[in-house]
N, C-alpha and C positions, 0 to 999 in steps of 0.2 A: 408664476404659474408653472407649474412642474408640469413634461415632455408627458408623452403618454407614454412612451417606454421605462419609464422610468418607476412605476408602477411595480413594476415585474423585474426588473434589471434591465443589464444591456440584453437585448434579442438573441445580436450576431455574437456574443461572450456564449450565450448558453450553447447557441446550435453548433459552436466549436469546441466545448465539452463534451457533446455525447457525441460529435463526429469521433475526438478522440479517445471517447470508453471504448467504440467498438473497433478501433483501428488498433488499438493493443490487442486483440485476439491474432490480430495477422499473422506476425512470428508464427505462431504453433500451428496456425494452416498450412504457413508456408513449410514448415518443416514435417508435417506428416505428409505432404503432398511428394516432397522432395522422398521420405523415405517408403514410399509407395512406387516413384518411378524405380529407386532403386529394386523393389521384390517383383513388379512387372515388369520387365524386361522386355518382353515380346513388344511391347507397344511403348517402348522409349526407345530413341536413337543419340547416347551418348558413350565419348570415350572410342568414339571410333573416326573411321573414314566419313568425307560430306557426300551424302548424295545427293541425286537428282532434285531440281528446283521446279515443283509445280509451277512458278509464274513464269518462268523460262520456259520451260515446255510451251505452256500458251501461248508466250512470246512468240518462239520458233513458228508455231501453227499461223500465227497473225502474219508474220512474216513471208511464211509460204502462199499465205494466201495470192498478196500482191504479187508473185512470178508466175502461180500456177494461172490467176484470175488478173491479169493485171490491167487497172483503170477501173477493175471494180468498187474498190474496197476502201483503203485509206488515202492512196496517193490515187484519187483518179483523171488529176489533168496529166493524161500521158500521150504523145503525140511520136511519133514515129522517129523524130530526132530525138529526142528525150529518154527513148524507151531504153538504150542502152547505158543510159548513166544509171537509171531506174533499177535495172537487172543488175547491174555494178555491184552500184551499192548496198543492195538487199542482200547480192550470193556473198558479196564480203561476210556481212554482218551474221547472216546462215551459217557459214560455215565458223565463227567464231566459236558462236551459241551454241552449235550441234557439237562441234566436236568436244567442248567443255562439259556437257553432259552427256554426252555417250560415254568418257573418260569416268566420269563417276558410275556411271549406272555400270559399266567394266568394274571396276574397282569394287562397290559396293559387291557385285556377284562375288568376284573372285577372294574378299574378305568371308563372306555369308556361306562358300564351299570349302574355306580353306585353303585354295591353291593356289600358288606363289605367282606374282604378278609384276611383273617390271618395265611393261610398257604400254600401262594404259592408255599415256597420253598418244602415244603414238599412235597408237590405234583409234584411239577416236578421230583423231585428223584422216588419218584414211577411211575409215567407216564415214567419214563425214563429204569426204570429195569422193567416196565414191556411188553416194547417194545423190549429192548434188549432180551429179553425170548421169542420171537418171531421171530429170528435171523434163527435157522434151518427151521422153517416151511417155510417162505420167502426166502429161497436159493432155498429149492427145487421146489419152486413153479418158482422160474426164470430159474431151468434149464427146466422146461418145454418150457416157454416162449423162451428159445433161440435155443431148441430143433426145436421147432415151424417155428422157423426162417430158421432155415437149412434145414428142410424137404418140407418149400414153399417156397425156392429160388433158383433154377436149377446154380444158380451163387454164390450160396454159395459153397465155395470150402472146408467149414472145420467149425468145432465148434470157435474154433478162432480167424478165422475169422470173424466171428458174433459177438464173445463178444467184437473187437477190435474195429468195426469198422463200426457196424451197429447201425445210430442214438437212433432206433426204442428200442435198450436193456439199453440206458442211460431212454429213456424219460419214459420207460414202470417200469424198476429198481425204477426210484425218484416217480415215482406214486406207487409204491407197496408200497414203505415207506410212502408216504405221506397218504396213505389212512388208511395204520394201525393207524395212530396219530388220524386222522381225525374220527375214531373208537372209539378212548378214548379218543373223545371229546376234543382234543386239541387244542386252535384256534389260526387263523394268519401262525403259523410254516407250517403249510403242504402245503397254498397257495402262500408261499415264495416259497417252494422248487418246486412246478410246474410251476410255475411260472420262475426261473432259469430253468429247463430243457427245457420248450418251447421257451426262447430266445436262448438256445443251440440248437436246434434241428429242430425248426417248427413246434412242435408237442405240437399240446396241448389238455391235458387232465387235466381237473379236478376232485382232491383229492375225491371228493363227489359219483362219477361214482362208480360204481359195475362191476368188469371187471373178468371172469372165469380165466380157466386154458389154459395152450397155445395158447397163445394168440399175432397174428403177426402182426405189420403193415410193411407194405414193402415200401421202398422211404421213408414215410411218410411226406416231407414237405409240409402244409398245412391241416393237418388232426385236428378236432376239437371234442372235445368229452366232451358234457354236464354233470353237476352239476348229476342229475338225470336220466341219461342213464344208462343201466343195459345190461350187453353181456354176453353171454353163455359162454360155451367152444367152442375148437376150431373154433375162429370165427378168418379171416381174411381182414384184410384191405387194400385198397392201398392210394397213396397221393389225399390231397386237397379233404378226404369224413370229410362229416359235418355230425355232431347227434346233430342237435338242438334245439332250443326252438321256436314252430308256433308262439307264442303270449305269454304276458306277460300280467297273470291276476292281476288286482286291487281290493282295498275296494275299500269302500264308496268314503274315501277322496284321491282315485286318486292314494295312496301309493302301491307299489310293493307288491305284497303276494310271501313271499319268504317259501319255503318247501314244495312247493307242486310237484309232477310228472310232469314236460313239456317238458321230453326227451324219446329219443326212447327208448324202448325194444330189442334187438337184440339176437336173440336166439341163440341154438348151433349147428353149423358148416355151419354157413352163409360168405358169399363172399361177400364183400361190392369193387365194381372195381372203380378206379379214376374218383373223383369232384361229385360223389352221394351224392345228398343232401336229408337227412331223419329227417322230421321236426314235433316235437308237441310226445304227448304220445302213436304212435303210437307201433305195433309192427310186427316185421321183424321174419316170422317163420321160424323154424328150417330146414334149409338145400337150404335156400333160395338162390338165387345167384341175386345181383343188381347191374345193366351192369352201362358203365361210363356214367356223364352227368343227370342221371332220380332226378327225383326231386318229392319225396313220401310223402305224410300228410297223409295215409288212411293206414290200413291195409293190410300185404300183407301174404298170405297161406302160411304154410307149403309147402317146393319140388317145388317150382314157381320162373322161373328167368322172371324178369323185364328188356326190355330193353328199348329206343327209336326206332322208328320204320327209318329204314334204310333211311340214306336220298340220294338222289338223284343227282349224279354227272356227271359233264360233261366234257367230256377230247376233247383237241383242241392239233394239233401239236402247235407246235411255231412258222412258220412260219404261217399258221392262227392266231394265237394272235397279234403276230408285224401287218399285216394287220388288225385286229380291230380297234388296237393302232390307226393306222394311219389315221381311215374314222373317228374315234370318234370327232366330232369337239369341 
């Protein structure tokens, strides 16, 4: 009695001939693909210096977490004799990490402008300790920030709770780091890391922004926060408010002028409520309140809430609706 494959042939014989009909096309993909990266340049990175490691950057940020939050996060049986080895061993491994990509992200600049560089490495080790020495003033500046969060959120049930589980203390945390870098002039590193937290969170801020002391956004997904925007203290946010840029000035020849002011001012102890859009160098005075929806280019007083002017509704039971429904032709 003859097999049932046998019939047809061997199965597994044929399904590794036509795997290899179309695995011979490879080559020639591979080779137009290769002379593709060759004519787009802009968007391949070969033949040159290494730069910065997206998984090391997250690294770094994982790493910060346990100094700035510690017993939160990965290592959290930490106990008061312990806590010194804990910090030990973290600030070692930090400053390994950081100073190895700051030295590229140096490097990479200085390749990308042309100008002659001969001590990158050196410099990222001090760029690197002299961030780390920055390490207490930056905790205490986030327990304000998470202070902030539990004192404007009636649903906040605990400190906690907040540092567990509120977007708003990841995305605000990577920006306090990225901006002290951004301070000592360190390029690329800081717009990786916000960059990772706004695909975390929704929340995006950029390194370049000047943001006070307790400092809250609540919900936050969709919150957007300019290059050149500048916030008091205790200023509060809610989701989907924009601080952005009216327009985009040029030279002569049409090119971006990049460094100059085109974001808000935002003073201290202003209330920004859901999908406020505040646009161009204006500025938002202190103790302002801007209701949801307003869409501001102009200055606005001190002590002054903004809203949209109430609109206009109209309530029908349901059965008058299904009869609408039904005369609409």
């Amino acid at each position: 009695m003859k097999e049932k494959g046998s019939l047809t042939g061997n199965p597994c014989q044929v399904e590794m001939e036509n795997t290899e009909k179309y695995r011979s096309h490879l080559p020639k993909v591979v080779e137009e693909i290769v002379e593709s990266c060759k004519r787009e340049r802009t968007i391949a990175h070969y033949d040159t210096i290494m730069i910065p490691s997206k998984e090391s950057v997250i690294e770094i940020l994982e790493d910060l977490k346990d100094i700035l939050f510690p017993g939160y996060f990965r290592q959290q049986e930490v106990n008061a004799h312990s806590l010194p080895y804990l910090i030990g061993n973290v600030v070692n491994r930090l400053f390994e990490k950081l100073a190895a990509q700051i030295a590229r992200s140096i490097r990479h600049e200085c390749r990308r402008l042309q100008s002659p560089c001969t001590q990158c490495w050196d410099r990222g080790q001090r760029e690197a300790l002299d961030f780390l020495k920055k390490i207490p003033a930056l905790r205490k500046t986030l327990a304000g920030d998470v202070q902030a969060a539990y004192d404007g959120d009636p649903a906040a049930k605990s400190l906690d709770e907040v540092i567990f589980s509120y977007p708003c203390i990841l995305a605000i945390m990577v920006y306090r780091v990225a901006h002290e870098l951004h301070i000592q002039g360190v390029p690329l590193l800081p717009r990786i890391m916000t960059e990772y937290a706004h695909g975390a969170t929704g929340i995006d801020m950029h390194p370049g922004a000047k943001i006070g002391n307790n400092f809250f956004i609540d919900h936050g997904t969709g919150v957007v926060i300019g290059e050149t925007t500048e916030i008091g203290d205790r200023v509060k946010i809610y989701q989907g408010v924009t601080l952005g840029a009216l327009s985009f000035p040029t030279d002569f020849q049409g090119n971006l002028i990049r460094g100059v002011k085109r974001h808000p001012t935002i003073e201290d102890d202003v209330t920004l409520y859901s999908n406020a859009t505040i646009l161009g160098p204006t500025v938002i005075g202190a103790r302002s309140v801007i209701g949801g929806n307003v869409w501001i280019t102009q200055e606005v007083p001190p002590d002054t809430v903004v809203n949209i002017e109430q609109p206009h509704l109209h309530y029908k039971g349901c059965n008058n609706l299904l009869d609408d429904f039904k005369s609409d032709p």
